[in-house]
C-alpha positions in Angstrom: -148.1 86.6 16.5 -148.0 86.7 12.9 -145.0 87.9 12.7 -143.7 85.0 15.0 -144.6 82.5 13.0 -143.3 84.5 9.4 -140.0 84.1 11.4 -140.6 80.8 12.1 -141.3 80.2 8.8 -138.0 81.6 7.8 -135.9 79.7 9.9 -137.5 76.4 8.8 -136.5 77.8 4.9 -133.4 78.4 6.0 -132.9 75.0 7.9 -134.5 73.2 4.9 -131.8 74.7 2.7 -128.9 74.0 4.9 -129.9 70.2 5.2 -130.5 69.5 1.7 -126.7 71.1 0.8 -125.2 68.7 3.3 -126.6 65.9 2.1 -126.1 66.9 -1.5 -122.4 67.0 -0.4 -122.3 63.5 1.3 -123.9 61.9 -1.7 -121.7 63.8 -3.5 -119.1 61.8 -2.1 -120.7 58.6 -2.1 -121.2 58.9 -5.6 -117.4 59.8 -6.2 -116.3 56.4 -4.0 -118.9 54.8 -6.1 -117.3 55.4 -9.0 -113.8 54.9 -7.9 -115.1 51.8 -6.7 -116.3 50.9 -9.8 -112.7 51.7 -11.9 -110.9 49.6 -9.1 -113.1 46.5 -9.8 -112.6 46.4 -13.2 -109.1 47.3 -13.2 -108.9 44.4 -10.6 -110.7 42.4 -12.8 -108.5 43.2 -16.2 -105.7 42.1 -13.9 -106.7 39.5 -12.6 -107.4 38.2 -16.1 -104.0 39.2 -17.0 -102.9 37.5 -14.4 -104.5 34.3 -15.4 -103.4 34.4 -19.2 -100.4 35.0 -17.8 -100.3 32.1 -15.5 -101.2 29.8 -18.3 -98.9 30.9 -20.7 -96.4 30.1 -18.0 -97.5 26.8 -17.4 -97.1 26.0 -21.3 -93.8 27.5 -21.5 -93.0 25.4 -18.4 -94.5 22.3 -20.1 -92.2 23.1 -23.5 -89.1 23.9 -21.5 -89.7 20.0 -19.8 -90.4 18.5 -23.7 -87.0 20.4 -24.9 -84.9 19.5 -21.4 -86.1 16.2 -22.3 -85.1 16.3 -25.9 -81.9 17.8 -25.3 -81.2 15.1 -22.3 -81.8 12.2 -25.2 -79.7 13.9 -28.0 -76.7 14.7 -25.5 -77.1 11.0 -24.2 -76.9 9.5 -28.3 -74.3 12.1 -29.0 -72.5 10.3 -26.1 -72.7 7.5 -27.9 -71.7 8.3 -30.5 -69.2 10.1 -29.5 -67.9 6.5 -28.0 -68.7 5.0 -31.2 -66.2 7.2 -32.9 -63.4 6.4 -30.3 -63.6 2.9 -30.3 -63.5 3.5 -34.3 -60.5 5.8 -33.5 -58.7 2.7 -31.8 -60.0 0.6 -34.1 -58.1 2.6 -36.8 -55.1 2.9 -34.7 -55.2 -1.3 -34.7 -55.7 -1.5 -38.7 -53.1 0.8 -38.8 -50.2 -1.3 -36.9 -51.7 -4.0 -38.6 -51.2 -2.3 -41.5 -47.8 -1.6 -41.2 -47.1 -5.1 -40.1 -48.8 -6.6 -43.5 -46.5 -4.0 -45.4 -43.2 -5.3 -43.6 -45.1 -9.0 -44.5 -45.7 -7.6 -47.9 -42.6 -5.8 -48.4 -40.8 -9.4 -46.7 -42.9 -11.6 -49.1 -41.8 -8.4 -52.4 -38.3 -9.2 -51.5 -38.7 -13.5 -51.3 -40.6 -13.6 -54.4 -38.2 -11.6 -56.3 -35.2 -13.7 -55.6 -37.3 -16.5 -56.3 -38.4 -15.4 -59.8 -34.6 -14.0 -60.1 -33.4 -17.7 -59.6 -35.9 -19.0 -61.9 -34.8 -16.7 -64.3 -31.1 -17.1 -63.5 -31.5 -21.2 -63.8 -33.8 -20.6 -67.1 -36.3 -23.5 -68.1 -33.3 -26.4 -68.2 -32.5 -25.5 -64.9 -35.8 -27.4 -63.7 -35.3 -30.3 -66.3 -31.5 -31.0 -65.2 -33.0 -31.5 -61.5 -34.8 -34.0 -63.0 -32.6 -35.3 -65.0 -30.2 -35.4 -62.3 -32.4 -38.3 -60.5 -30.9 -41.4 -60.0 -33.8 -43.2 -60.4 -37.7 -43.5 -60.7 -38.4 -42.7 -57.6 -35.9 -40.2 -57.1 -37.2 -38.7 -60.1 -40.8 -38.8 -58.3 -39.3 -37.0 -55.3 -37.4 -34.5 -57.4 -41.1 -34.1 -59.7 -42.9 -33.5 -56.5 -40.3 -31.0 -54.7 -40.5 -29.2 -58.1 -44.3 -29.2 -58.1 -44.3 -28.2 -54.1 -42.0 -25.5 -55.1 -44.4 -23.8 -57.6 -47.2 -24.2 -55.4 -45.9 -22.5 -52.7 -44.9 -19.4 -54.7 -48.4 -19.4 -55.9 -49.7 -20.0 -52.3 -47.5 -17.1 -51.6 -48.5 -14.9 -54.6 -52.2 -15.5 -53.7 -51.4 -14.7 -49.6 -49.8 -11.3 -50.8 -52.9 -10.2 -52.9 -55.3 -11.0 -50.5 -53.2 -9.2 -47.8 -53.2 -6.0 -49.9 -57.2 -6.5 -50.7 -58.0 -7.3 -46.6 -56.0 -4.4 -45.4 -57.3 -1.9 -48.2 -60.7 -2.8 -47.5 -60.3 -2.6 -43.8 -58.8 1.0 -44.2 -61.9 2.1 -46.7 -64.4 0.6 -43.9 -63.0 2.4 -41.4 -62.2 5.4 -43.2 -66.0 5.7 -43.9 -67.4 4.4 -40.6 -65.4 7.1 -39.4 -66.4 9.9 -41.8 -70.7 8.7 -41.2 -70.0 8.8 -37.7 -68.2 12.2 -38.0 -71.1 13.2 -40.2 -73.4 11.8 -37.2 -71.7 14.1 -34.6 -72.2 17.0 -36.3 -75.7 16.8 -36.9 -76.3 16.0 -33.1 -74.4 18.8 -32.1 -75.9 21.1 -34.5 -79.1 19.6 -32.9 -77.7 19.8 -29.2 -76.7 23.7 -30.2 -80.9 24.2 -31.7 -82.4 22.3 -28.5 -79.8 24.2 -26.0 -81.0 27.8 -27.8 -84.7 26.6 -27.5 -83.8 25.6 -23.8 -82.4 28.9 -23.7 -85.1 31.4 -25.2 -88.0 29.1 -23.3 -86.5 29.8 -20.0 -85.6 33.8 -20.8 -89.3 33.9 -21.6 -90.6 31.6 -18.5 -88.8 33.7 -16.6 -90.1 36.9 -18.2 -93.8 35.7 -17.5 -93.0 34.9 -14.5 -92.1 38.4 -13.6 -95.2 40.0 -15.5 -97.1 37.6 -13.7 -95.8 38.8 -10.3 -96.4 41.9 -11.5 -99.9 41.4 -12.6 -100.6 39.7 -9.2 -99.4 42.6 -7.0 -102.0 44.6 -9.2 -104.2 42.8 -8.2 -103.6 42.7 -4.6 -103.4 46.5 -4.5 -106.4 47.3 -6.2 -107.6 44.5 -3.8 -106.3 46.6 -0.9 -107.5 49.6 -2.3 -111.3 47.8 -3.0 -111.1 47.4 0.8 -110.1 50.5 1.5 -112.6 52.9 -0.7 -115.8 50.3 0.6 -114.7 51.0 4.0 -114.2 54.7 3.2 -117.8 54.3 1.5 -119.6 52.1 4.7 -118.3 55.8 6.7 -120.1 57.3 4.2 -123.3 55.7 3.9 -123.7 56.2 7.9 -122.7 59.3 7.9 -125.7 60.0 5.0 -127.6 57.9 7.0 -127.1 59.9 9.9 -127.6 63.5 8.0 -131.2 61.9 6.9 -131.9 60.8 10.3 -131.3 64.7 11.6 -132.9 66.0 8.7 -136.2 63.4 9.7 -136.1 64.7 12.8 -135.9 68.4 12.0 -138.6 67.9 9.8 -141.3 66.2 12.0 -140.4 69.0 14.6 -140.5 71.9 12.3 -143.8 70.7 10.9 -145.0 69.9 14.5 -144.1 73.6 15.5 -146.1 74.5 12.2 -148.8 72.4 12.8 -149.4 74.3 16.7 -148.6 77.4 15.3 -151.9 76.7 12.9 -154.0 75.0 15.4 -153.1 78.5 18.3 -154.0 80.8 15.0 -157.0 79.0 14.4 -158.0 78.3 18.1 -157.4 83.1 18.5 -159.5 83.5 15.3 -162.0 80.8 16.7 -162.4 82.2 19.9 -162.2 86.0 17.7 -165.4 84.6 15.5 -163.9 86.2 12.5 -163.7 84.7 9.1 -164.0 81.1 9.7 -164.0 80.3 6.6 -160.4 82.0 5.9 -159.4 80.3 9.4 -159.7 77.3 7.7 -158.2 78.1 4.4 -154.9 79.0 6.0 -154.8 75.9 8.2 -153.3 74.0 4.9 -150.6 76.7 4.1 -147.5 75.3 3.6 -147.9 71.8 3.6 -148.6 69.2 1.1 -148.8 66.3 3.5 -147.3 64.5 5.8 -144.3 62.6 4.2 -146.3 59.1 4.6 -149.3 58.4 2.4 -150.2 58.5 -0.8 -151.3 62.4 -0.8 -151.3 64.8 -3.7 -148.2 64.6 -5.8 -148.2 68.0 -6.7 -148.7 68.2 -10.1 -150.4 65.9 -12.6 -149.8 61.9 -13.7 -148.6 62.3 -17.1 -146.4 60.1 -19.4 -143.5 62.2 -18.8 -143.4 60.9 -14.7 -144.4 57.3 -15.9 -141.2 57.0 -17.8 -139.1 59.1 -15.5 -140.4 57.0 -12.2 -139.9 53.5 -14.1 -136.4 54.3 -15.4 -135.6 55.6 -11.8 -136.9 52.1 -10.2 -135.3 50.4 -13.0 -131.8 52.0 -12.2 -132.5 51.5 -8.3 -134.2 48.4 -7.8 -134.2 46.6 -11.4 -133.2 43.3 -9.9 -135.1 43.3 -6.8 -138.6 42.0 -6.2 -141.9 43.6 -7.1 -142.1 44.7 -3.6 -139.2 46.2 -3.6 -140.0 48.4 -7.1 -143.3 49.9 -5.7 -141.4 50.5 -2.2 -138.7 52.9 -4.1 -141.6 54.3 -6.5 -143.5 54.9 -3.3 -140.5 56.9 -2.1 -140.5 59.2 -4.8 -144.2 60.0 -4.5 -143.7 60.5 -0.4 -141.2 63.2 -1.3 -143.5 64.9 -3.8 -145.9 64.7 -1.1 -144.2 66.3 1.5 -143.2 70.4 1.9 -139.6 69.5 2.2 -138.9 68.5 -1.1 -139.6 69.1 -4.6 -143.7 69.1 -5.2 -143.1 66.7 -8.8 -142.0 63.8 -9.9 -139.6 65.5 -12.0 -138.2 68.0 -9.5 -137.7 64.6 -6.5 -135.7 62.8 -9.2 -133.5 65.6 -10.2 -133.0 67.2 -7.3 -129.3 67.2 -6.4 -127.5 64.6 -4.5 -130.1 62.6 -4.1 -130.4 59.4 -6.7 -126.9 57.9 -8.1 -128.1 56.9 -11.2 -129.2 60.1 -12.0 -125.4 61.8 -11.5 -123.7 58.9 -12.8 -126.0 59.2 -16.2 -127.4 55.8 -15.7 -130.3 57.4 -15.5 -130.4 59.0 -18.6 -129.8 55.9 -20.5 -132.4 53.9 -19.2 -135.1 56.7 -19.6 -133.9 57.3 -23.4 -134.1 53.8 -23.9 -137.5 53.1 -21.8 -137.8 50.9 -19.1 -138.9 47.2 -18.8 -142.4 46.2 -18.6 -142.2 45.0 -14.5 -140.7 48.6 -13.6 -143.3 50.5 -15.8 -146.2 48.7 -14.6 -145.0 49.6 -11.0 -144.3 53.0 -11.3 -148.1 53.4 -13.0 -149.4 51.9 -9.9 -147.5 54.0 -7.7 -149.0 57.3 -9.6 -152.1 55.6 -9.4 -151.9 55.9 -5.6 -150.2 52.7 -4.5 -148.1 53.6 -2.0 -146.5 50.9 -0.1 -144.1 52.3 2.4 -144.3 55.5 4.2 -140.7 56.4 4.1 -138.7 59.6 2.4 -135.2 57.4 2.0 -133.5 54.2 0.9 -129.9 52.6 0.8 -128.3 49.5 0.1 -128.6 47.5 2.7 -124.9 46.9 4.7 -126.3 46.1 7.9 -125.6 49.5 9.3 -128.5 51.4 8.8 -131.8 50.9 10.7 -135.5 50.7 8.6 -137.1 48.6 6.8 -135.6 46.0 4.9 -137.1 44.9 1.4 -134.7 42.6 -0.8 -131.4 44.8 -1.1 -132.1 47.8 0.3 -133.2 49.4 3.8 -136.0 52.3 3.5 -136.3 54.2 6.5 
C-alpha cells in the first residue's frame, strides 16, 4: 500500500512539474505580446504626434500660401496698371511727338517768315520806315501809315514770342513724358521683381505644402498600421489570456483531485494503522505529510514574516494593483500568501514571486524597480496586513479583467 501511494506521490510530482512549465510558457507569451503591445502604443503614439505636428505645419503653410496668392494677386493686378499707365504714356508720347513735328514744321515755317522779315528790314534799312511815313499824304494818312507800321512790329514780336513758347511747351512736354515714362519704367520693374519674389515664395510654399502633405499621409498610415497591428496583438493576447486562464483552470482541478486522492490515501493509512492499534501517535504525525494547507486561508506561509517579504509583497502589489482599491491590494497580497500556503507552489514569499512565468512585472523588471526604490505607504501597509494573516480571498490566480475569464471581480482584475 505504501508503495501505492509513493507512486502516487510521484505522479502528482511529475504532474505538478508539467503544469507549471506550460503555464510558464503561456505567460511567457503573454508577457512577449505585452511588450510588443507596449512598443506598438507608443510607436502609435509618436506618430500620431507626428502626425499632428505635421497637420499643423500644413495648415500654416496653407494659410501662408493663401497670404502670398493673395499678395501676388494684388501686385499682378497694380502691375496691370501700370502696365496700362505706361501705354497710355506710350500713346501719349507718340501724340507729343506728331505734335512735335508739327510745332517744328510751325517753327521751321515761322524760322523762314521771320527771316525774310528781318532780311527786308535790313534790306529797307531804318529810312525805309520813315519814307512810308513820309510818303503820307496827309495827317491821317500818316496815322494809318504810323499804325500799320506799329501793327507790323507787333506782330513780329507776337510771332517771336509764339515761337519761343512753342519751343519751351513742346520741350517741356517731351521732358514730362520722358520722365513719366522712365518712373513708370522704374515702377514696372520693381513690381515684377516683386511678382518674380512672391511667384518663388508661391512656389517653394506649395513644394513644401505638398511635401507635408505627403509625410503627413505617411505619418497617418503609420498610424493606422500600428493601429491594425494594436488590434491584432490584443486579440492575439485576449487568445492568450483564455488560454492561461484555461491552463490554471486544469491545473485547479488537478490539484484539488490530487490532494483529494492524498487526502483518502491518508485517512485509509490512518483508518489500517487505526484498526492495526500501532503507533498512534506516528499515525497522526504522517497524516500532515505533504501538505501545507489547503490553497484558501490564511495558513502557515512557510517560512518567517521578515522585512525582506514586506518589501517584496508591497512592491509586487504595487506593480499589480497600484491603482486599484484597497480591496483590491490585500486581494493580490492574499494571493501570494495562498500560494505559499499551498504544496503546489513555492512554500515563501520569495520563491511565489519569483517563480517563473508567473507575475509580469517581475520578467518585465518592473519589479525590480519598484522594490529598489520601495513601495508607497497604501501598498506597504497592505502587504504587512496580509503577513499578518489578513487574507481576503481564497483564490491561487488573478488577471485583468477582459470579461472572459470567470471569478471574482475586484476593481481591474478577476481572481479566481
Amino acid at each position: 500500500m505504501k508503495k501505492t501511494l509513493m507512486k502516487r506521490l510521484a505522479g502528482f510530482l511529475v504532474l505538478c512539474m508539467i503544469f507549471p512549465m506550460a503555464v510558464y510558457a503561456t505567460q511567457e507569451k503573454i508577457d512577449k505580446v505585452h511588450d510588443e503591445i507596449e512598443d506598438l502604443q507608443q510607436q502609435k503614439e509618436e506618430a500620431q504626434q507626428k502626425a499632428e505636428s505635421l497637420s499643423q505645419e500644413a495648415g500654416g503653410l496653407e494659410g501662408d500660401l493663401a497670404v502670398f496668392n493673395d499678395k501676388l494677386a494684388k501686385i499682378t493686378e497694380e502691375l496691370n496698371v501700370t502696365e496700362q499707365q505706361l501705354e497710355s504714356t506710350h500713346k501719349s508720347l507718340e501724340e507729343t511727338g506728331k505734335a512735335l513735328k508739327e510745332a517744328q514744321k510751325e517753327e521751321k515755317s515761322q524760322y523762314e517768315a521771320m527771316k525774310k522779315r528781318i532780311r527786308f528790314l535790313y534790306e529797307m534799312g531804318g529810312n525805309g520806315l520813315l519814307e512810308v511815313l513820309l510818303s503820307a499824304e496827309n495827317f491821317a494818312d500818316f496815322l494809318n501809315k504810323a499804325e500799320y507800321i506799329s501793327s507790323i512790329q507787333e506782330y513780329d514780336r507776337m510771332m517771336l514770342d509764339r515761337y519761343r513758347e512753342t519751343k519751351e511747351v513742346i520741350a517741356g512736354k517731351k521732358q514730362e513724358l520722358s520722365e513719366q515714362e522712365a518712373s513708370l519704367a522704374s515702377l514696372k520693374e520693381q513690381q515684377e521683381e516683386k511678382q518674380q519674389e512672391v511667384a518663388e515664395l508661391v512656389s517653394d510654399t506649395s513644394e513644401h505644402l505638398n511635401a507635408a502633405k505627403k509625410q503627413l499621409a505617411d505619418a497617418q498610415a503609420d498610424v493606422a498600421g500600428y493601429a491594425a497591428k494594436l488590434e491584432k496583438q490584443k486579440a492575439y493576447e485576449e487568445q492568450l489570456e483564455a488560454q492561461k486562464a484555461a491552463e490554471d483552470a486544469r491545473r485547479l482541478e488537478e490539484i484539488k483531485r490530487q490532494e483529494e486522492e492524498v487526502k483518502r490515501q491518508k485517512e485509509q493509512e490512518a483508518q489500517r494503522q487505526k484498526n492495526a492499534n500501532t503507533n498512534n501517535g506516528n499515525s497522526g504525525n504522517n497524516g500532515n505529510t505533504g501538505n501545507k494547507g489547503n490553497g484558501g486561508g490564511s495558513g502557515n506561509n512557510g517560512g518567517s514574516s521578515n522585512a525582506s517579504d514586506l518589501s517584496m509583497l508591497a512592491a509586487l502589489i504595487q506593480c499589480e494593483a497600484g491603482g486599484e482599491s484597497y480591496e483590491g491590494k490585500l486581494a493580490v497580497g492574499s494571493v501570494v500568501m495562498n500560494r505559499v500556503s499551498s504544496s503546489h507552489f513555492p512554500n515563501t514569499v520569495a520563491g511565489v514571486i519569483y517563480q517563473p512565468g508567473q507575475f509580469s512585472p517581475v520578467a518585465s523588471g518592473r519589479f525590480a524597480s519598484v522594490l529598489a526604490s520601495g513601495a508607497d505607504a497604501s501598498c506597504t501597509q497592505a502587504a504587512g496586513e496580509v503577513l499578518g494573516g489578513r487574507i481576503t480571498i481564497g483564490c491561487l490566480y488573478f488577471r485583468s479583467n477582459n470579461g472572459s475569464i470567470s471569478g471574482t471581480v475586484i476593481g481591474g482584475n478577476v481572481f479566481y
